[in-house]
C-alpha positions as CSV (number, residue, x, y, z in Angstrom):
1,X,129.6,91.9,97.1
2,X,127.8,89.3,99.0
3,X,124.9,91.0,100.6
4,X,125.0,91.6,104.8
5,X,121.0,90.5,104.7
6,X,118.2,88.7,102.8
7,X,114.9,90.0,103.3
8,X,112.0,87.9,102.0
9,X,108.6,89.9,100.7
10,X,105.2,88.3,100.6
11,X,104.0,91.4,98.8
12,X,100.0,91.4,98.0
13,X,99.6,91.9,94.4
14,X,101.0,95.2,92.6
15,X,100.9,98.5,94.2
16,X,104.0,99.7,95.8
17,X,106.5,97.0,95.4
18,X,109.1,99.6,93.3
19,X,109.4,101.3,96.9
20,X,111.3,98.1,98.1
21,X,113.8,97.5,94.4
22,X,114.2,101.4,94.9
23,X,115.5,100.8,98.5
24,X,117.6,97.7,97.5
25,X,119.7,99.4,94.6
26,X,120.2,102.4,96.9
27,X,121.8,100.4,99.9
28,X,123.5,99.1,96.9
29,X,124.5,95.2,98.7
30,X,123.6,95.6,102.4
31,X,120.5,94.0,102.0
32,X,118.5,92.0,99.2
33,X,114.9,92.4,99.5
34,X,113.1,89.4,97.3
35,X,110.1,90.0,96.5
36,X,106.9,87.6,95.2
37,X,103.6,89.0,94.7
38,X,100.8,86.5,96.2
39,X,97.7,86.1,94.6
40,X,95.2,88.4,94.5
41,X,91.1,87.7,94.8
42,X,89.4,90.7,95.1
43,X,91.5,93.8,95.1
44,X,89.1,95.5,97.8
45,X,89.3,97.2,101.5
46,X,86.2,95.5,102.4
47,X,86.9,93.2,105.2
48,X,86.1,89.8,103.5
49,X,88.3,90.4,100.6
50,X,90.7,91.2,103.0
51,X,90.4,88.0,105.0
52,X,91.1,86.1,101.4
53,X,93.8,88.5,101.2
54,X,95.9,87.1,103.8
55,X,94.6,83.6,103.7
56,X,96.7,80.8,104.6
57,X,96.6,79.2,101.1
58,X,97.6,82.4,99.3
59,X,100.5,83.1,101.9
60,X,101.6,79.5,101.2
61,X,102.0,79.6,98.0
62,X,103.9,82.7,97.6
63,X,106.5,81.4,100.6
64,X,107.2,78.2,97.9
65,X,108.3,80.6,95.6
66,X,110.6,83.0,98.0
67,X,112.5,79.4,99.1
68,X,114.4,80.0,96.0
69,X,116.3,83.2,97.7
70,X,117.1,81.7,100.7
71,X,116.1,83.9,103.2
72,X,117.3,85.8,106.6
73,X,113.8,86.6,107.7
74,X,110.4,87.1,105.7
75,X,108.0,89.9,106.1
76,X,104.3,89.5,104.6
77,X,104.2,93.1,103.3
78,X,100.8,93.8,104.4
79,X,99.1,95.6,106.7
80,X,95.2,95.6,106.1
81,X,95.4,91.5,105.2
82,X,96.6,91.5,108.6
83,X,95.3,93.4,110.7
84,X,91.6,92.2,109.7
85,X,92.7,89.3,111.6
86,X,93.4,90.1,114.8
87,X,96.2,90.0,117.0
88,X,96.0,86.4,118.0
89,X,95.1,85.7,113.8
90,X,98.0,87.9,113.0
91,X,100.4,86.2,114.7
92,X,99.2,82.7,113.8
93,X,99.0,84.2,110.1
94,X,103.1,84.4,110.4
95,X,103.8,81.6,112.3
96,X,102.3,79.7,109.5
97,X,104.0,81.1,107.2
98,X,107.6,80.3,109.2
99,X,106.6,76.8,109.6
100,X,106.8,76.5,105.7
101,X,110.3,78.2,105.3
102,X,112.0,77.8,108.8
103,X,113.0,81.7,109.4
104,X,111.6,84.1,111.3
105,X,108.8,85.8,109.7
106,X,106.3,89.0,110.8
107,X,103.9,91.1,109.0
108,X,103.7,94.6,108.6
109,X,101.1,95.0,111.2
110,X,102.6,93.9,113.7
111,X,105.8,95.5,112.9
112,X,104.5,98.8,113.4
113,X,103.4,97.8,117.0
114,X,107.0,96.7,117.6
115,X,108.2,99.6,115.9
116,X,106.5,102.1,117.8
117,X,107.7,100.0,121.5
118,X,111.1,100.3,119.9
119,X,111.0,104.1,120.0
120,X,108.8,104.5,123.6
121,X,105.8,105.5,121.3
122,X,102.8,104.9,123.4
123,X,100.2,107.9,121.9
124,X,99.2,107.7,118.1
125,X,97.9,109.4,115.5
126,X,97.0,107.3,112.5
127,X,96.2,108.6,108.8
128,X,94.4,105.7,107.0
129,X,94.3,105.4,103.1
130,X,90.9,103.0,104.1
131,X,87.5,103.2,104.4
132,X,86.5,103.6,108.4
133,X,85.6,100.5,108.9
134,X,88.6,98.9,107.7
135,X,91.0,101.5,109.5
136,X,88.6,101.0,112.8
137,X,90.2,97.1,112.9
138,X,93.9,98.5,112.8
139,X,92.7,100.9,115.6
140,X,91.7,97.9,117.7
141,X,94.8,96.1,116.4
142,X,97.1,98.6,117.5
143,X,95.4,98.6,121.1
144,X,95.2,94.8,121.7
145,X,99.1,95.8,121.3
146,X,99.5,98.3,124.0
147,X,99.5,101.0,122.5
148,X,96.7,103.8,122.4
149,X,95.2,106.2,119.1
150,X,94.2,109.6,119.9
151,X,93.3,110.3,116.3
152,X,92.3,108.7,113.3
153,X,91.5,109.9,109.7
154,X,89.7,107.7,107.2
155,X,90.5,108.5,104.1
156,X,87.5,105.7,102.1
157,X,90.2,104.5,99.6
158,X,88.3,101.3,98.2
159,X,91.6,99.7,96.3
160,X,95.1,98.8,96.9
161,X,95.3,100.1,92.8
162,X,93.7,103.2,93.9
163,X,96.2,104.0,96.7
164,X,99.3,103.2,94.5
165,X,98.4,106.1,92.3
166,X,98.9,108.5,95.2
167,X,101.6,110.6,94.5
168,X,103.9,112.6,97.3
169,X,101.5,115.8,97.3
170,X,98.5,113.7,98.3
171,X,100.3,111.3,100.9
172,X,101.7,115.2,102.5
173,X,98.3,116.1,102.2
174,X,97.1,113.2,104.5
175,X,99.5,113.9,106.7
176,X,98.8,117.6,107.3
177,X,94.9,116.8,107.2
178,X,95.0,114.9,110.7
179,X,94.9,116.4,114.4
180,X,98.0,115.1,115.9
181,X,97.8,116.9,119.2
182,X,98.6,114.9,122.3
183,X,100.5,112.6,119.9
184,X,103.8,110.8,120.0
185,X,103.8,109.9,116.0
186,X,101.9,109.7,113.1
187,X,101.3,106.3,111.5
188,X,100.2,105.6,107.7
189,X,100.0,102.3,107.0
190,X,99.0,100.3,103.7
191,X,101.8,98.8,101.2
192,X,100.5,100.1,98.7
193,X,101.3,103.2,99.5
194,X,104.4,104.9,98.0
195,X,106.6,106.4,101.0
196,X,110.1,105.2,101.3
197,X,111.3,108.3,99.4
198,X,109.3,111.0,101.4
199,X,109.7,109.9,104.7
200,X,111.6,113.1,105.0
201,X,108.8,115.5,103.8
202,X,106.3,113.4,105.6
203,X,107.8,114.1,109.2
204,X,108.6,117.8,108.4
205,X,104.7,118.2,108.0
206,X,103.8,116.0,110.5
207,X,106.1,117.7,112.9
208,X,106.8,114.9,114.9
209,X,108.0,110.6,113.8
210,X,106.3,109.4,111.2
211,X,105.8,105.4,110.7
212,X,105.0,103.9,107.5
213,X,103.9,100.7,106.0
214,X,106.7,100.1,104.0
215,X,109.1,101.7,106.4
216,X,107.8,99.5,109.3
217,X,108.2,96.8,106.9
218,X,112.0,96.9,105.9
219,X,112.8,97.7,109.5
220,X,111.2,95.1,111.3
221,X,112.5,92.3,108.6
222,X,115.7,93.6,109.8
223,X,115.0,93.6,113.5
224,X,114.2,90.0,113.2
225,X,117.6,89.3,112.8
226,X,118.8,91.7,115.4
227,X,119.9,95.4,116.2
228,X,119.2,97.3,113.1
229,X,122.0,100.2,112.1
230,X,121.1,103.6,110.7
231,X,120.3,104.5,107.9
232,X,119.9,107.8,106.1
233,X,116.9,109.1,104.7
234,X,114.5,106.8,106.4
235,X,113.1,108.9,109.0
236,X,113.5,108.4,112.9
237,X,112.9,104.5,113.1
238,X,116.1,104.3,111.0
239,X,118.1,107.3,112.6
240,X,119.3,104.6,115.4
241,X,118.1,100.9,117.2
242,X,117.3,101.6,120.3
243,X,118.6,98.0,121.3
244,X,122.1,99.1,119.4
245,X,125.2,99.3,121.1
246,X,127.4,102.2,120.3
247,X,128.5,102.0,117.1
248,X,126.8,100.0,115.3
249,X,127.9,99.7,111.8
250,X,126.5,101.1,108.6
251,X,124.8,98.2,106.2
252,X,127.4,97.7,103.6
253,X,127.4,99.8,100.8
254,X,124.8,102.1,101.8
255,X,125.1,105.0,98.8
256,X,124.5,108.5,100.2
């Protein structure tokens, strides 16, 4: 079966990643999502490792090697290694990046500011694996966006390696621990953070949307390319585009 959609990862070490392969072999076709895992300096939430993190050589050199799968659309999987830069840095950070391959290209960061537009989320609650420093930046990220935090937990995580051993318990934990009055959503970000299979659990104890890193991820690679169709088991950002006309169809092969 040729697949409907190639999504490209930039993915920042190892963490996470199997969230994405999981994905893949359950939509079983309707979308191939690459992956290549860029290098790697310091595996820290301080801000300077950070900055290194999503520097432009690193990026660079991980786009060479996605060429190879000939790409819809390319996401650099990460939200802290942008972030950290700004919103201007952000967005030069993936412009960059689709200057060496010629598609279009975001990063997780900004795709949960289009994600949250995309569903009329203006007020936000945001549970953050980082240190408060860090997670202050995606705060001011998010703002600069248009978009407004009532609530932020800090949860002083000092590793992407640390956060990958999170299991479903501790991520529902997280979850329940934050004030999400006067909310619209709940958003967790940080790849490295398992989610793609509890997105389910994760809004039943939130009690309202909940957006996630590697969620936010998979959907905006897809919006790049246009309306994205439902999918099951993906929470509320996959339950229907927004910008979809009636009857948008499934992606190909989805497995129930």
């Amino acid at each position: 079966m040729t697949p409907a959609f190639t999504v490209g990862l930039l993915y920042p070490g190892f963490g996470a990643e199997d969230d994405f392969s999981t994905l893949e072999a359950r939509l079983d076709g309707g979308v191939r999502l690459p992956l290549v895992h860029t290098s790697v300096g310091e595996d820290a939430h301080r801000v300077d490792a950070l900055l290194d993190l999503g520097s432009h050589f690193r990026l660079a050199d991980g786009a060479a090697a996605l060429a190879d799968h000939h790409c819809d659309s390319v996401m650099w999987a990460c939200t802290s290694g942008s972030f950290v830069f700004g919103w201007d840095g952000a967005s030069q950070q993936v412009n960059e990046v689709a200057q060496v391959l010629g598609v279009p290209v975001s990063s997780t960061s900004i795709a949960f500011a289009n994600a949250c537009h995309a569903l009329g989320l203006t007020k936000l609650a945001v549970a953050a694996s980082y240190p408060e420093d860090v997670a202050r930046h995606f705060v001011e990220f998010l703002t600069k966006g248009g978009l407004e935090v009532v609530s932020m937990s800090s949860h002083g995580i000092d590793s992407a390696a640390e956060v990958a051993r999170l299991e479903k318990n501790d991520v529902v934990a997280m979850v329940r621990g934050i004030d999400t009055s006067g909310a619209d959503a709940l958003l967790v970000p940080d790849t490295a953070l398992h989610s793609l299979g509890w997105l389910g659990e994760l809004e039943s104890a939130a009690g309202l949307p909940v957006l996630t890193a590697n969620q936010v991820t998979v959907w905006e690679g897809l919006h790049l390319l246009g309306p994205v169709a439902p999918l099951d088991r993906l929470g509320t950002l996959f339950a229907a585009d927004r910008d979809a006309p009636n009857g948008t169809r499934r992606l190909s092969g989805e497995r129930p």
